[in-house]
PASEBA-1860 file (N, C-alpha, C; in nm, 3 decimals):
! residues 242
1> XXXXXXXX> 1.073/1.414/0.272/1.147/1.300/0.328/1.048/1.192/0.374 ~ 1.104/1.053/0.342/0.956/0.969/0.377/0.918/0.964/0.545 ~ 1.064/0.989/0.626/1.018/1.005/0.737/0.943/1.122/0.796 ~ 0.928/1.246/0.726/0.850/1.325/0.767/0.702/1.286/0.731 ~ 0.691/1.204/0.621/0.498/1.135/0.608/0.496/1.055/0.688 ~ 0.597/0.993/0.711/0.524/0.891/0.838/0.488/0.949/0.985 ~ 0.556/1.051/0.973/0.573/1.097/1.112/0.447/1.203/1.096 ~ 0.354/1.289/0.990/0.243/1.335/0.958/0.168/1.235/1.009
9> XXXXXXXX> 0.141/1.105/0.950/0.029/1.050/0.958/0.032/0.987/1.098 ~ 0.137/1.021/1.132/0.128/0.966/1.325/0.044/1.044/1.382 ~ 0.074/1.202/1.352/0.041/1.299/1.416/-0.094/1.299/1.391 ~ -0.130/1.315/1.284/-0.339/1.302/1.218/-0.359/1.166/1.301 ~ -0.313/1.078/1.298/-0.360/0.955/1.365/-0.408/0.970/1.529 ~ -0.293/1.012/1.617/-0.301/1.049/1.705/-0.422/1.173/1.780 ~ -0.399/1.270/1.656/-0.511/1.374/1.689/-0.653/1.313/1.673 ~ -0.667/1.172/1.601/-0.818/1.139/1.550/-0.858/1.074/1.637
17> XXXXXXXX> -0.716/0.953/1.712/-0.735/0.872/1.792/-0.795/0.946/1.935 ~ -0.732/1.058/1.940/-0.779/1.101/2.115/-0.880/1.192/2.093 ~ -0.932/1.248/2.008/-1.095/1.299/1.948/-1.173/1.229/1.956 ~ -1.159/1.078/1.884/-1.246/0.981/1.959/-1.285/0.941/2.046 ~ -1.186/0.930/2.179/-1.205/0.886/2.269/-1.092/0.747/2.304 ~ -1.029/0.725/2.190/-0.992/0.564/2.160/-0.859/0.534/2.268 ~ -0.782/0.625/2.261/-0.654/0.629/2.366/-0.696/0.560/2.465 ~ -0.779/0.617/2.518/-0.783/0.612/2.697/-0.883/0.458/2.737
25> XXXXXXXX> -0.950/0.391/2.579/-1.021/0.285/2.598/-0.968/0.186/2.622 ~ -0.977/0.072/2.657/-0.940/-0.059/2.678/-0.914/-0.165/2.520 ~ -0.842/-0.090/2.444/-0.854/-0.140/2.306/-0.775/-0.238/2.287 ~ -0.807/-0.336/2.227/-0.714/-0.492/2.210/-0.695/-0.434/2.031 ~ -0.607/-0.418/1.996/-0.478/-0.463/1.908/-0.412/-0.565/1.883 ~ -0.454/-0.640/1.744/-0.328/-0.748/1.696/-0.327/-0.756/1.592 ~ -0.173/-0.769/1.548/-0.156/-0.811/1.418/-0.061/-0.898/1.370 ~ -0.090/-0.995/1.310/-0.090/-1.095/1.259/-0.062/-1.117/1.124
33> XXXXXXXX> 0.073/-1.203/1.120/0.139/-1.252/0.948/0.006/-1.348/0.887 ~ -0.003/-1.366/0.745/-0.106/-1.455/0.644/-0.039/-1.518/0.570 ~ -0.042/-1.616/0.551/0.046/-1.709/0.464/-0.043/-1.664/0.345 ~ 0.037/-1.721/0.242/-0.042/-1.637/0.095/-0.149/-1.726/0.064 ~ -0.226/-1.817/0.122/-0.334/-1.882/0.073/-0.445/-1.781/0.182 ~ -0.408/-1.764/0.292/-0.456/-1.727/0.380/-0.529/-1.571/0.329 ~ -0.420/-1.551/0.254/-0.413/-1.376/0.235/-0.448/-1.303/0.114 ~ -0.450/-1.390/-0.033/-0.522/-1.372/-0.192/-0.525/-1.541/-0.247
41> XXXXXXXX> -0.537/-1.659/-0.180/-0.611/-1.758/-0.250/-0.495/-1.773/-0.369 ~ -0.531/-1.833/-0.516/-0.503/-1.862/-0.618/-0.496/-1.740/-0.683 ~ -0.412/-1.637/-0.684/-0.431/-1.507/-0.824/-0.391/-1.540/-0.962 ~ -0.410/-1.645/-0.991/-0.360/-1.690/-1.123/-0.253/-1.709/-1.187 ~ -0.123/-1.700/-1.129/0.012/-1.639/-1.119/0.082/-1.684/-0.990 ~ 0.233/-1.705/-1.063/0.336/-1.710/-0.919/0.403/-1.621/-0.906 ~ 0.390/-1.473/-0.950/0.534/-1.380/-0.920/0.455/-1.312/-0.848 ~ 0.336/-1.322/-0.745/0.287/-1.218/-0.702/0.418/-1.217/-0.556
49> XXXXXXXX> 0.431/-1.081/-0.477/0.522/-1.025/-0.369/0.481/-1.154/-0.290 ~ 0.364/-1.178/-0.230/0.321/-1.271/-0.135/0.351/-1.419/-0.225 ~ 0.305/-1.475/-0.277/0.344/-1.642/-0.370/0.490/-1.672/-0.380 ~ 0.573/-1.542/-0.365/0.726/-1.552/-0.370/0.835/-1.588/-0.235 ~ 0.727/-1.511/-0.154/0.779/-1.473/-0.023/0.885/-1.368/0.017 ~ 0.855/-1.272/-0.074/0.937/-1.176/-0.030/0.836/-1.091/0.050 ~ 0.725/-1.043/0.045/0.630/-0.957/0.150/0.531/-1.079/0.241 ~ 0.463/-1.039/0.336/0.340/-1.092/0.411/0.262/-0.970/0.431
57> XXXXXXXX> 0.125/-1.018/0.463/0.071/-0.888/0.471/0.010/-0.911/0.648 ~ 0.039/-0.819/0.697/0.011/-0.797/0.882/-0.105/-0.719/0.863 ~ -0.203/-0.831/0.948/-0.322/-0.798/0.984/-0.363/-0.716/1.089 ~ -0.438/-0.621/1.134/-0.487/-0.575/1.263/-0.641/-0.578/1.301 ~ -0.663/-0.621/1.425/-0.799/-0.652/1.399/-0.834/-0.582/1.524 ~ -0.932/-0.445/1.525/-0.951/-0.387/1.626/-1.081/-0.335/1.608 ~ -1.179/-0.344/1.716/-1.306/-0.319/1.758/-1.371/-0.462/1.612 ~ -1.340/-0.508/1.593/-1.402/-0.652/1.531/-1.371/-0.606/1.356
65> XXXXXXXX> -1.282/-0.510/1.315/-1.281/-0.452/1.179/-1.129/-0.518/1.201 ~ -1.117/-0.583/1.030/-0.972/-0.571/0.994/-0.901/-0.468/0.925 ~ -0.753/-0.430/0.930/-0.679/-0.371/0.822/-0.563/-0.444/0.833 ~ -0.454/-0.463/0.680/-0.384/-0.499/0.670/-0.285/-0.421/0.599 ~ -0.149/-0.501/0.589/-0.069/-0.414/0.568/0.041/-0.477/0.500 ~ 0.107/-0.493/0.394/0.236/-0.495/0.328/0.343/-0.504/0.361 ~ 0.438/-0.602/0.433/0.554/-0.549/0.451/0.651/-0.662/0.452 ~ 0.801/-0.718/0.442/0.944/-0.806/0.411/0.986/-0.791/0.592
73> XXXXXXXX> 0.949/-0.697/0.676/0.943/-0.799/0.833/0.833/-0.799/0.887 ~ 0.812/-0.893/0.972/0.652/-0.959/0.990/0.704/-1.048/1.129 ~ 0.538/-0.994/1.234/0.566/-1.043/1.379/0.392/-1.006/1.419 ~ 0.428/-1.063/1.547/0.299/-0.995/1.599/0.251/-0.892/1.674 ~ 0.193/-0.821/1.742/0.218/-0.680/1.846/0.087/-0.679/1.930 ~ 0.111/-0.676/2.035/-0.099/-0.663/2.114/-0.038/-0.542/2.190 ~ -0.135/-0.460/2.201/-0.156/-0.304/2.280/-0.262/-0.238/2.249 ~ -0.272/-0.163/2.285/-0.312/-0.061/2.285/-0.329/0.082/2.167
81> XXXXXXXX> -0.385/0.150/2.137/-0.375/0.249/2.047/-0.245/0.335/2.056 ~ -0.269/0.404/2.220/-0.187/0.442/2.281/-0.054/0.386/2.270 ~ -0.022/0.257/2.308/0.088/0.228/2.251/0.160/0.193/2.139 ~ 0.075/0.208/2.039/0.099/0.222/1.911/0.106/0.381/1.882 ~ 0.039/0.506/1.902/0.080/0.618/1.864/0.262/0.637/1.948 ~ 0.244/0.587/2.027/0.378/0.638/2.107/0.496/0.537/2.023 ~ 0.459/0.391/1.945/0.603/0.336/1.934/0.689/0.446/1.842 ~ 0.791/0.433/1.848/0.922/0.460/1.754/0.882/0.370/1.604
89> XXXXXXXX> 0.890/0.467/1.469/0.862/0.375/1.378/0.978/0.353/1.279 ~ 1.088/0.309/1.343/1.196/0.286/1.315/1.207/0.193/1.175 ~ 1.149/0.084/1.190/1.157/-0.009/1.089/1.054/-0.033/1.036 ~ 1.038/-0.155/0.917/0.943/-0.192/0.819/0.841/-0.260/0.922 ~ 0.873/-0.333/1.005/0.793/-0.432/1.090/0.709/-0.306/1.220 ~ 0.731/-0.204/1.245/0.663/-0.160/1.371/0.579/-0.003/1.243 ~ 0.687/0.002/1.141/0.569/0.108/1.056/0.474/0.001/1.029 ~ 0.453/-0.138/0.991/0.318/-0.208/0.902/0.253/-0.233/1.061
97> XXXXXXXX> 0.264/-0.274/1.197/0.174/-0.280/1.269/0.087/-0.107/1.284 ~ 0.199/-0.016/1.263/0.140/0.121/1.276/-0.033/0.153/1.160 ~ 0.082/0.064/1.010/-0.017/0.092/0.917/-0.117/0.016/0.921 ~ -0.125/-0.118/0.920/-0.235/-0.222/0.952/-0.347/-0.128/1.042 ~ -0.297/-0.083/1.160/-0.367/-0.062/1.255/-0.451/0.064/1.260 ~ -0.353/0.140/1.166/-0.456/0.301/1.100/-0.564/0.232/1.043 ~ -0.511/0.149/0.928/-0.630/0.085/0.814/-0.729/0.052/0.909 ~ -0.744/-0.068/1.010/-0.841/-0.076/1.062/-0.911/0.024/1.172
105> XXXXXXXX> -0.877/0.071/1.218/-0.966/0.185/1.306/-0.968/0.249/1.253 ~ -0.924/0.344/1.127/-1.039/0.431/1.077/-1.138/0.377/0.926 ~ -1.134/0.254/0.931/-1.199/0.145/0.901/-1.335/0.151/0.953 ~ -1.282/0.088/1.088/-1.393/0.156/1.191/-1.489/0.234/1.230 ~ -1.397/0.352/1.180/-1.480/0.504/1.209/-1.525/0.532/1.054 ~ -1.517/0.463/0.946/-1.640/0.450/0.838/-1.540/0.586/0.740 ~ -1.424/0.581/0.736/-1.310/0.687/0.721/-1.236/0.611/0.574 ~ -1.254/0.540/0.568/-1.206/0.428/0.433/-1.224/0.301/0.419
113> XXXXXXXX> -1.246/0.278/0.330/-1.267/0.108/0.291/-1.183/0.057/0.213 ~ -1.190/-0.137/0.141/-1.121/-0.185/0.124/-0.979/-0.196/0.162 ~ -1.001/-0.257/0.301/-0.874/-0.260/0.406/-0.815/-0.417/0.397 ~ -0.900/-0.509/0.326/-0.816/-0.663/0.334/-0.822/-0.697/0.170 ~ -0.742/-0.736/0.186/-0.654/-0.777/0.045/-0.792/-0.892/-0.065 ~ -0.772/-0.852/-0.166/-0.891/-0.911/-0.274/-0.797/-1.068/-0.293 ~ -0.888/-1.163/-0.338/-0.830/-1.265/-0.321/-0.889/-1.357/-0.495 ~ -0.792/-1.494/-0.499/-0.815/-1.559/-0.653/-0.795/-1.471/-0.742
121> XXXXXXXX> -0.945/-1.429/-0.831/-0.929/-1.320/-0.961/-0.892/-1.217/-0.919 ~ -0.949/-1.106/-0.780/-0.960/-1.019/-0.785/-0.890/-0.950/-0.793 ~ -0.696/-0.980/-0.854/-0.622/-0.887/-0.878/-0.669/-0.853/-1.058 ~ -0.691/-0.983/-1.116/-0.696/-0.964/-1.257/-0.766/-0.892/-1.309 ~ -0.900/-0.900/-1.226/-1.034/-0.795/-1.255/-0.998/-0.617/-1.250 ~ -0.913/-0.607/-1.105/-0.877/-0.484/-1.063/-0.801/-0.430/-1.192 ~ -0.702/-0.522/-1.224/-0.592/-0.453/-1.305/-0.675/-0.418/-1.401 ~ -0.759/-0.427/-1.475/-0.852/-0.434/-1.618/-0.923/-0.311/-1.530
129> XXXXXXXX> -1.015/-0.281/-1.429/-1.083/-0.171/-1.397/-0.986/-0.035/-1.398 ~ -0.840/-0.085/-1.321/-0.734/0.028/-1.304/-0.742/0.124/-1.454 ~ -0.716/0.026/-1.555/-0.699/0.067/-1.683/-0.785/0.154/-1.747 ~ -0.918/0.127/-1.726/-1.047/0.185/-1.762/-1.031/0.336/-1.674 ~ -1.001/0.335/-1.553/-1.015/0.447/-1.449/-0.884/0.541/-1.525 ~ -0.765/0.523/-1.513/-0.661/0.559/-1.520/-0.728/0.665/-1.666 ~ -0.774/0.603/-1.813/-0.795/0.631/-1.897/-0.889/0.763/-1.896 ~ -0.960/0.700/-1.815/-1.113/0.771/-1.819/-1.067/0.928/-1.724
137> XXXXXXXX> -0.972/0.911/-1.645/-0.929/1.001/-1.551/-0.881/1.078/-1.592 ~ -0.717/1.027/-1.634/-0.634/1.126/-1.653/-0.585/1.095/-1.812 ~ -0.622/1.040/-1.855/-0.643/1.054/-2.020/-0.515/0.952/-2.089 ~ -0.421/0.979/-2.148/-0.318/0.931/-2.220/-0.222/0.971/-2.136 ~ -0.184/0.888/-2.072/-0.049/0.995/-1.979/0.041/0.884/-1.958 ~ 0.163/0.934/-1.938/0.303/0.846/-1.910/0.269/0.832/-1.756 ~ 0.312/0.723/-1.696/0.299/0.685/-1.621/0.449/0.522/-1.591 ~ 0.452/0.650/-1.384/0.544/0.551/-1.354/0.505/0.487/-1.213
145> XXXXXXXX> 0.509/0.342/-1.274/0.480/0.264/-1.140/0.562/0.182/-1.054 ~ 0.563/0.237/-0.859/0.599/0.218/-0.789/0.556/0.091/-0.719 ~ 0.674/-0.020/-0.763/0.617/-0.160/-0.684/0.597/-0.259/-0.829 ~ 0.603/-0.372/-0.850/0.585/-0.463/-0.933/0.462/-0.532/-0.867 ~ 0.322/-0.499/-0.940/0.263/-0.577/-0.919/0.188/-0.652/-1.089 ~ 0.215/-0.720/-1.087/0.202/-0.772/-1.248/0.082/-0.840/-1.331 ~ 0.008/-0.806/-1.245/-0.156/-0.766/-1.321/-0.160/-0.674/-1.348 ~ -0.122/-0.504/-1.311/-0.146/-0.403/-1.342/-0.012/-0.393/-1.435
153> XXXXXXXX> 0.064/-0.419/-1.462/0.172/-0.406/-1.534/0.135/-0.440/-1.658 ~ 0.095/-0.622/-1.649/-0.001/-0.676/-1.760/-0.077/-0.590/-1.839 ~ -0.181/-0.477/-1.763/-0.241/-0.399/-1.834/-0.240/-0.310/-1.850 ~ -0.183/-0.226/-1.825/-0.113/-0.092/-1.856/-0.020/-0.060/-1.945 ~ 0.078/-0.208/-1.988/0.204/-0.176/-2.049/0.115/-0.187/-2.211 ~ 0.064/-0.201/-2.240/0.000/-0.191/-2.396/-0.114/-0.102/-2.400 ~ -0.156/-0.015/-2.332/-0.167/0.114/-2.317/-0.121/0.215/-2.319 ~ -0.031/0.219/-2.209/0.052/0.350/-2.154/0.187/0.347/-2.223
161> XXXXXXXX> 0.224/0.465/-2.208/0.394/0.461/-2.196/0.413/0.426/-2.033 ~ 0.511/0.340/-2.014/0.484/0.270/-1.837/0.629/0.238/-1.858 ~ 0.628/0.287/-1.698/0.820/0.268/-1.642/0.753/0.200/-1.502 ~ 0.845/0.077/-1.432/0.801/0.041/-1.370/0.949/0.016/-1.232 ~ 0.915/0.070/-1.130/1.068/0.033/-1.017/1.012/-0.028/-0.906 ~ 1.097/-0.094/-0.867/1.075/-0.187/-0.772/1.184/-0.175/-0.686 ~ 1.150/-0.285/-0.537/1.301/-0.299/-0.466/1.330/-0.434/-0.457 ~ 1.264/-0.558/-0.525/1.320/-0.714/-0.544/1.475/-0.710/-0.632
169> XXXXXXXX> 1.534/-0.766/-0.602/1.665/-0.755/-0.685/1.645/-0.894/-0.797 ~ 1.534/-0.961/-0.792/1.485/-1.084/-0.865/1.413/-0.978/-0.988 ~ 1.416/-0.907/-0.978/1.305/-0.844/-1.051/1.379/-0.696/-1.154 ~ 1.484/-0.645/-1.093/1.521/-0.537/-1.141/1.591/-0.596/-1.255 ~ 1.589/-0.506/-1.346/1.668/-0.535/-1.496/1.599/-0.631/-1.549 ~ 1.498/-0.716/-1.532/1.445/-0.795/-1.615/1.300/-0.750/-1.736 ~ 1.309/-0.789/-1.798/1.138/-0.724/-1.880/1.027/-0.806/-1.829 ~ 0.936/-0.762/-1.725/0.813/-0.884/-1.717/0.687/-0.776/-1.780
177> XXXXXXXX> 0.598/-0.887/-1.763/0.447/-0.839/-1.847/0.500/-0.722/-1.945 ~ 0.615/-0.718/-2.063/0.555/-0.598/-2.114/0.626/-0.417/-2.057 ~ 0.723/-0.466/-1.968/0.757/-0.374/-1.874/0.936/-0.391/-1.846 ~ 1.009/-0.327/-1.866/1.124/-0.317/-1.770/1.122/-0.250/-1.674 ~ 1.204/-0.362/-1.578/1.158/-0.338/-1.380/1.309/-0.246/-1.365 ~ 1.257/-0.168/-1.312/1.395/-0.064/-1.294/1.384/-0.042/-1.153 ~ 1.572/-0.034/-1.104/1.561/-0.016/-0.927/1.547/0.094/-0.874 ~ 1.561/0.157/-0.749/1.569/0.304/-0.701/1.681/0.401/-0.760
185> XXXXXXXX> 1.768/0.332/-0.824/1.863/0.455/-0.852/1.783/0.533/-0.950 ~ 1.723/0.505/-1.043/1.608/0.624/-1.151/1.517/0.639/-1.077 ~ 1.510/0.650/-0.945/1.363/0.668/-0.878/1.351/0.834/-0.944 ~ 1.419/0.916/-0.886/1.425/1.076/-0.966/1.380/1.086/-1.054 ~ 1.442/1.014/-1.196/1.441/1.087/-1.294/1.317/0.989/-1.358 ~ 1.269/0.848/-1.287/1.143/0.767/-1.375/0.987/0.863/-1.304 ~ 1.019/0.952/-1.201/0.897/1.051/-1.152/0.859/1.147/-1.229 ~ 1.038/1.188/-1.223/1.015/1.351/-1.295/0.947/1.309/-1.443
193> XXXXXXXX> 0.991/1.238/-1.515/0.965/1.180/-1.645/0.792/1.172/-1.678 ~ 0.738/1.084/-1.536/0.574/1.037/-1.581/0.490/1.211/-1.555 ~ 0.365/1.176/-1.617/0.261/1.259/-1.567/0.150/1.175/-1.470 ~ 0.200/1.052/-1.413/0.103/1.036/-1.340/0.207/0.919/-1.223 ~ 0.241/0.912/-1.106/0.298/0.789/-1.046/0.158/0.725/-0.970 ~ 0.198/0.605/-0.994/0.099/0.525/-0.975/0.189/0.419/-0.858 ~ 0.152/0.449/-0.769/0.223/0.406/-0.638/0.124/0.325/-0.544 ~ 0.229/0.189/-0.497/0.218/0.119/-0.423/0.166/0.161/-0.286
201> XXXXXXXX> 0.087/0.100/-0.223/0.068/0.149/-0.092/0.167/0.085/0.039 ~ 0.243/-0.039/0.013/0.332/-0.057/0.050/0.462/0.013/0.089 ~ 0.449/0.147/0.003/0.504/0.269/0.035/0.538/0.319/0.136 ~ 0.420/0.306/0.235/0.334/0.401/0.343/0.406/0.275/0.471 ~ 0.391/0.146/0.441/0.452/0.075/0.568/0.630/0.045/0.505 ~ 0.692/0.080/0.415/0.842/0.080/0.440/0.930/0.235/0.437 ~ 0.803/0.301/0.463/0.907/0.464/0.445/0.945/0.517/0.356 ~ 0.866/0.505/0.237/0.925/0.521/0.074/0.822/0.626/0.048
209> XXXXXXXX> 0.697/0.630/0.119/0.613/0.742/-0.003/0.618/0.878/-0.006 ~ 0.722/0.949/0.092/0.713/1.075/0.102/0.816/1.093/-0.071 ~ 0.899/1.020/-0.086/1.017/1.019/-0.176/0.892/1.031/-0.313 ~ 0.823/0.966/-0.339/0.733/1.015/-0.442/0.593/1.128/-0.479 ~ 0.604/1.205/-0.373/0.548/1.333/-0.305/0.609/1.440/-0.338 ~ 0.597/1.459/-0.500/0.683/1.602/-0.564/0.601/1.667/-0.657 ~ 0.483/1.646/-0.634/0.376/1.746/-0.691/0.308/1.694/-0.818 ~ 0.371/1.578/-0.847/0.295/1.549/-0.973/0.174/1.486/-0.920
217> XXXXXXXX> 0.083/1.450/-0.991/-0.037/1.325/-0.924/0.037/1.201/-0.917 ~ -0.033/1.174/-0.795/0.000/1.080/-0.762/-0.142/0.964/-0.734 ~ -0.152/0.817/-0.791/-0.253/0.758/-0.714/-0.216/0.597/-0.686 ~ -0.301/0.585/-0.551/-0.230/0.519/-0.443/-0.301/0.360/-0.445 ~ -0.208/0.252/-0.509/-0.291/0.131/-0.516/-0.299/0.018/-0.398 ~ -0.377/-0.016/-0.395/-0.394/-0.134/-0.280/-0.414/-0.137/-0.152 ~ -0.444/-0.215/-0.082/-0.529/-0.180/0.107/-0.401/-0.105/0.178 ~ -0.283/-0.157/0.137/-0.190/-0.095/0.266/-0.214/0.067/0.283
225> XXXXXXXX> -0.254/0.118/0.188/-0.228/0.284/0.153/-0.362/0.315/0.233 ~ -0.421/0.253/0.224/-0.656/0.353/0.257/-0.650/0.417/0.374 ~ -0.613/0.399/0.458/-0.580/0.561/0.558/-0.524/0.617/0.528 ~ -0.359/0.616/0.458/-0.280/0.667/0.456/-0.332/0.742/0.351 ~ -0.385/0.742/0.256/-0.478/0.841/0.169/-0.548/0.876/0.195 ~ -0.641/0.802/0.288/-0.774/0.945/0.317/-0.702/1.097/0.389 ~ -0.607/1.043/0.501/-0.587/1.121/0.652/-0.442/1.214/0.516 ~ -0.368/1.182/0.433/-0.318/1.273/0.317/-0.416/1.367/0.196
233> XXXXXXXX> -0.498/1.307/0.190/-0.577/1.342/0.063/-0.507/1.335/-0.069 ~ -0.492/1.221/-0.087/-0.453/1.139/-0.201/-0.518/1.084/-0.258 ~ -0.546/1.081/-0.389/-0.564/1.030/-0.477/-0.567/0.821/-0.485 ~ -0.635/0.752/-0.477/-0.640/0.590/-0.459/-0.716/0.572/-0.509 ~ -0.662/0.422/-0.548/-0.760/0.329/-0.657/-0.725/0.171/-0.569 ~ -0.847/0.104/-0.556/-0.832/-0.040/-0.446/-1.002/-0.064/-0.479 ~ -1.037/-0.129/-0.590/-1.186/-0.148/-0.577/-1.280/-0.291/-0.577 ~ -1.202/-0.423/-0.538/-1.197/-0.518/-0.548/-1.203/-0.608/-0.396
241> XX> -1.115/-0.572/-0.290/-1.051/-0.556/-0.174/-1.170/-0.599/-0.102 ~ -1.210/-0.669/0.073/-1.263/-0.638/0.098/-1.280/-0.531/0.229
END
């Protein structure tokens, strides 16, 4: 259930946070919406989530390290660690300050990298490395991807066999890059189907990634996910990012 991963990575969070020492410190917490110039520059393209305005990505900036985070509600939050292990992560807007804020403190603690979003080319480059990795990895494999992001769609769909779902309703039923965007109702049967899901990390801040957590491989693209994969031991690809 996706609420039982979120509610895991509270718990690892929490246990890392008060091992450190970090709870009981005087820690300033904030995070902060990016307008999309602010947040990837020019990516060559207008259908990216951010150029559309359907996502922002919430920043957290703690002990002088950023992480950011993915998410369709967006605000700001100052506290504490502490009061971030304790909020309720009820919604999209208090899971992405949760996730932002993993990304950067164990950022921090030298626990994962590429926590802020790659900016101009660096989706186009990524998508072309994804391809090379994916190949070199796990060989010829069907593959279904979670999230429309359409550089990697671009390059994968004349490769792979590639199923692609999303939750934009601008986007479902249409063919882009090479791809038909399919909604959650085949979420089941477009998993069971691939040998590899290739999932959004945006996942991790709207409560969706436990739902793709059924034993197949799974690997985890983009900054929102990099704690949420190390502190799981998941499988991620983000090599562009800074």
């Amino acid at each position: 259930m996706p609420e039982k991963t979120i509610e895991t990575l509270r718990a690892k969070a929490l246990e890392l946070w008060e091992d450190k020492g970090l709870l009981r410190e005087p820690v300033s917490v904030r995070a902060r919406t990016l307008s999309a110039e602010e947040a990837i520059g020019d990516p060559e393209g207008g259908d990216f989530p951010l150029r559309k305005g359907k996502e922002r990505l919430m920043e957290a900036a703690f002990q002088g390290v950023r992480g950011q985070a993915f998410t369709d509600m967006f605000g700001d939050f100052s506290g504490t660690l502490a009061d971030i292990a304790a909020m309720p992560l009820e919604n999209n807007f208090r899971r992405a300050v949760f996730v932002s804020t993993l990304n950067a403190s164990l950022r921090s603690l030298g626990l994962c990298d590429h926590t802020v979003h790659c900016r101009d080319e660096g989706p186009t480059q990524c998508a072309l490395k994804l391809r090379e990795h994916i190949s070199e990895r796990y060989g010829d494999v069907r593959i279904t991807q979670v999230g429309f992001q359409p550089k990697f769609v671009a390059a994968l769909a004349p490769a792979f066999k590639l199923r692609v779902l999303d939750l934009d309703p601008d986007n479902i039923g249409k063919t882009l890059h090479g791809a038909r965007i399919e909604g959650p109702e085949t979420r089941a049967e477009a998993v069971a189907w691939a040998d590899l899901v290739l999932v959004t990390g945006s996942s991790v801040a709207n409560g969706s990634l436990g739902s793709f957590l059924t034993g197949r491989p799974v690997l985890v693209f983009g900054v929102t996910g990099a704690a949420a994969a190390t502190l799981l031991g998941l499988d991620r690809f983000c090599v562009n990012a800074a």
